[in-house]
FIVEXLO-81704 format. One line per 3 residues: their letters; for each residue y negated, x, z of N, C-alpha, C, O. Coordinates in steps of 0.001 Angstrom, whole numbers. Layout:
! residues N
a	Y X Z Y X Z Y X Z Y X Z ~ ...
END
This chain:
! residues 65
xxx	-106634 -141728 -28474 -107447 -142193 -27377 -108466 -141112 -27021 -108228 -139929 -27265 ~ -109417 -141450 -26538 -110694 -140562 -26234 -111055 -140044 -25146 -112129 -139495 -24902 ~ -109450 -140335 -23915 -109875 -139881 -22687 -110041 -141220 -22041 -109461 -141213 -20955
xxx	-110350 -141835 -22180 -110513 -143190 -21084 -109361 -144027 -21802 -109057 -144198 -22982 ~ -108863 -144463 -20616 -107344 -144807 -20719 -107037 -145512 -19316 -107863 -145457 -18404 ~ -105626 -146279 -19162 -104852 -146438 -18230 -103453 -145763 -18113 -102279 -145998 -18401
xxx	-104260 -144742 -17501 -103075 -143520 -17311 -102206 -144090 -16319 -100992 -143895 -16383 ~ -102741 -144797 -15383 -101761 -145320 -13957 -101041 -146517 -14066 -100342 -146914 -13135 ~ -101175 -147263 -15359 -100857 -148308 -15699 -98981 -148668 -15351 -97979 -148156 -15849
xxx	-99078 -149356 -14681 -97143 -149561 -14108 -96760 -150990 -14272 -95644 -151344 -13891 ~ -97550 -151806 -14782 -97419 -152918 -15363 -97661 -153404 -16880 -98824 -153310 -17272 ~ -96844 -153837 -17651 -97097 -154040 -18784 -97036 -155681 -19117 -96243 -156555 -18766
xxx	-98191 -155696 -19923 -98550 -157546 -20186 -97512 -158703 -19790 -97664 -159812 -19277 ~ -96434 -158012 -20222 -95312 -159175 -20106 -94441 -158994 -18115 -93496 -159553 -17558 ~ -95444 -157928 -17700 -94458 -158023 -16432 -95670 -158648 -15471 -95510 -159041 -14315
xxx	-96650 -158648 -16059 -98121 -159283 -15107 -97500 -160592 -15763 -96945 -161166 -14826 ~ -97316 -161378 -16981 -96848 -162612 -16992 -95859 -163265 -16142 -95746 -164454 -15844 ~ -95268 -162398 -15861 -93985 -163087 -15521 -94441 -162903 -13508 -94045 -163688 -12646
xxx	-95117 -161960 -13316 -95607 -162079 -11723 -96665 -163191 -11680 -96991 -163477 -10527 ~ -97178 -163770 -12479 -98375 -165369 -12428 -97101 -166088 -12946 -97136 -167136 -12301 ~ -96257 -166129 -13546 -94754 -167129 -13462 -94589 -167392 -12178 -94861 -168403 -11531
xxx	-94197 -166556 -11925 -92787 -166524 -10387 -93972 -167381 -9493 -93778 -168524 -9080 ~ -95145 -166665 -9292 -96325 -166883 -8402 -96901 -168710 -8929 -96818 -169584 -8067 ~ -97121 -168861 -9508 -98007 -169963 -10343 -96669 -171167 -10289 -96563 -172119 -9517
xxx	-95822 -170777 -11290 -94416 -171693 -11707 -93800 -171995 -10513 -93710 -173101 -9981 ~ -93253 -170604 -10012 -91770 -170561 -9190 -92013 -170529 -7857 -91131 -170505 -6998 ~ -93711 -170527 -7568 -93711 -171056 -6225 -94353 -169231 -5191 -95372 -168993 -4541
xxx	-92875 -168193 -5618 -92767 -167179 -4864 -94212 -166314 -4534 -95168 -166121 -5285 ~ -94005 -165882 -3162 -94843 -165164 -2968 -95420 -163504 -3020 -94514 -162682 -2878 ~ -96772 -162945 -3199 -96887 -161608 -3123 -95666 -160871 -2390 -95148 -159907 -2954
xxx	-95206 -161295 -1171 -94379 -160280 -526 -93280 -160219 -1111 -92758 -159124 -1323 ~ -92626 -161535 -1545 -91581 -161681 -2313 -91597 -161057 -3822 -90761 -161173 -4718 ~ -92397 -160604 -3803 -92527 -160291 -5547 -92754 -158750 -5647 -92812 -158110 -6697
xxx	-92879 -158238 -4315 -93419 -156556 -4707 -92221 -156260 -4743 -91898 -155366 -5525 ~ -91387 -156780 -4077 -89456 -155932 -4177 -89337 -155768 -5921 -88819 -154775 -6431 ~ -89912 -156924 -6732 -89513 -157110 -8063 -90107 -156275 -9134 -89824 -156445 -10320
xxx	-90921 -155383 -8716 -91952 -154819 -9805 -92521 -153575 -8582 -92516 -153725 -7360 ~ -93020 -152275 -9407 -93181 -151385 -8980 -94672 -151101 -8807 -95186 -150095 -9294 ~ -95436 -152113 -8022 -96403 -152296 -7532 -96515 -152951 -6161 -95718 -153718 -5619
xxx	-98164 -152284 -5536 -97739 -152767 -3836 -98462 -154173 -4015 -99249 -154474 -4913 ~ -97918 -155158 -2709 -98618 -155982 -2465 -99962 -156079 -2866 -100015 -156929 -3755 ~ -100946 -155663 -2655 -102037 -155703 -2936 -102209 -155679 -4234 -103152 -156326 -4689
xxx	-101498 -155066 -4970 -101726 -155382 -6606 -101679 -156409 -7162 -102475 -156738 -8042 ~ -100509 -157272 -6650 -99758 -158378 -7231 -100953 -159683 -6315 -101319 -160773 -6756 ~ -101318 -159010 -4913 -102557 -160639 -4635 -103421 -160194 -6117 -103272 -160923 -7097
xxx	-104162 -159184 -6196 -105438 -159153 -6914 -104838 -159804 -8465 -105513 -160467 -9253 ~ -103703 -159492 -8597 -103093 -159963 -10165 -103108 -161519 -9855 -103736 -162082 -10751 ~ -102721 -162258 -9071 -102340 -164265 -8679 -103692 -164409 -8484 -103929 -165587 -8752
xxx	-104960 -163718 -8086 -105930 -164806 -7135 -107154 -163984 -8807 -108371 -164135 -8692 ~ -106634 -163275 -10041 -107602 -163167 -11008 -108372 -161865 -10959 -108921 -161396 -11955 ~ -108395 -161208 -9570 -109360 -160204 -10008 -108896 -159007 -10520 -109646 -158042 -10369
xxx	-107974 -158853 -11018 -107439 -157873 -12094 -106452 -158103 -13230 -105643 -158942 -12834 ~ -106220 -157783 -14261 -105933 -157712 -15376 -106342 -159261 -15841 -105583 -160112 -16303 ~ -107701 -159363 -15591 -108200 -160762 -15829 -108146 -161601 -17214 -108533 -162759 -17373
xxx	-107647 -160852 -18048 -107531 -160799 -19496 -106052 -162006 -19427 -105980 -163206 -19693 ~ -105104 -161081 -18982 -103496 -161783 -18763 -103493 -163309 -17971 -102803 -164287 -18258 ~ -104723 -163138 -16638 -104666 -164566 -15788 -105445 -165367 -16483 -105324 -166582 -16324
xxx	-106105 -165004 -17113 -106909 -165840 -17948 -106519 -166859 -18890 -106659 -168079 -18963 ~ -105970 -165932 -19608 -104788 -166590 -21064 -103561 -167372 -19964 -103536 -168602 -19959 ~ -102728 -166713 -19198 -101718 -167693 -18319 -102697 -168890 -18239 -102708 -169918 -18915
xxx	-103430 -168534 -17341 -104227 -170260 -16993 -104258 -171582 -18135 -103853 -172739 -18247 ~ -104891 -170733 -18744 -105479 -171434 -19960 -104064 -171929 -20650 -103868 -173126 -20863 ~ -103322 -171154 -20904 -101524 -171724 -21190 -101210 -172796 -20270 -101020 -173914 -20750
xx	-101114 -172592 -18793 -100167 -173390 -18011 -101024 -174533 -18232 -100331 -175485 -17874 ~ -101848 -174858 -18519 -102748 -176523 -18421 -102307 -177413 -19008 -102861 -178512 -18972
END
């Protein structure tokens, strides 16, 4: 790597899937979901409403249809 990176990265593809699961599928909410994963609230709205790891909500979407 060349220096630009996601050094802070605490979510990995399959755990942002499964937080647009729980969120999308199972109903549950941001508050309910930060106990589950080692990110704050605010991560997990911007991850359900698209504006981050837009790559992962993207492909979910496009799956759940």
């Amino acid at each position: 790597m060349n220096g630009i990176g996601f050094n802070n990265v605490n979510l990995t593809d399959k755990g942002v899937y499964k937080i647009l699961y729980l969120n999308k599928g199972e109903g549950l909410q941001p508050h309910q979901l930060e106990t589950m994963f080692p990110v704050t609230k605010a991560t997990i709205r911007s991850i359900v409403n698209g504006k981050s790891r837009k790559d992962c909500y993207g492909l979910f979407m496009k799956l759940a249809k």
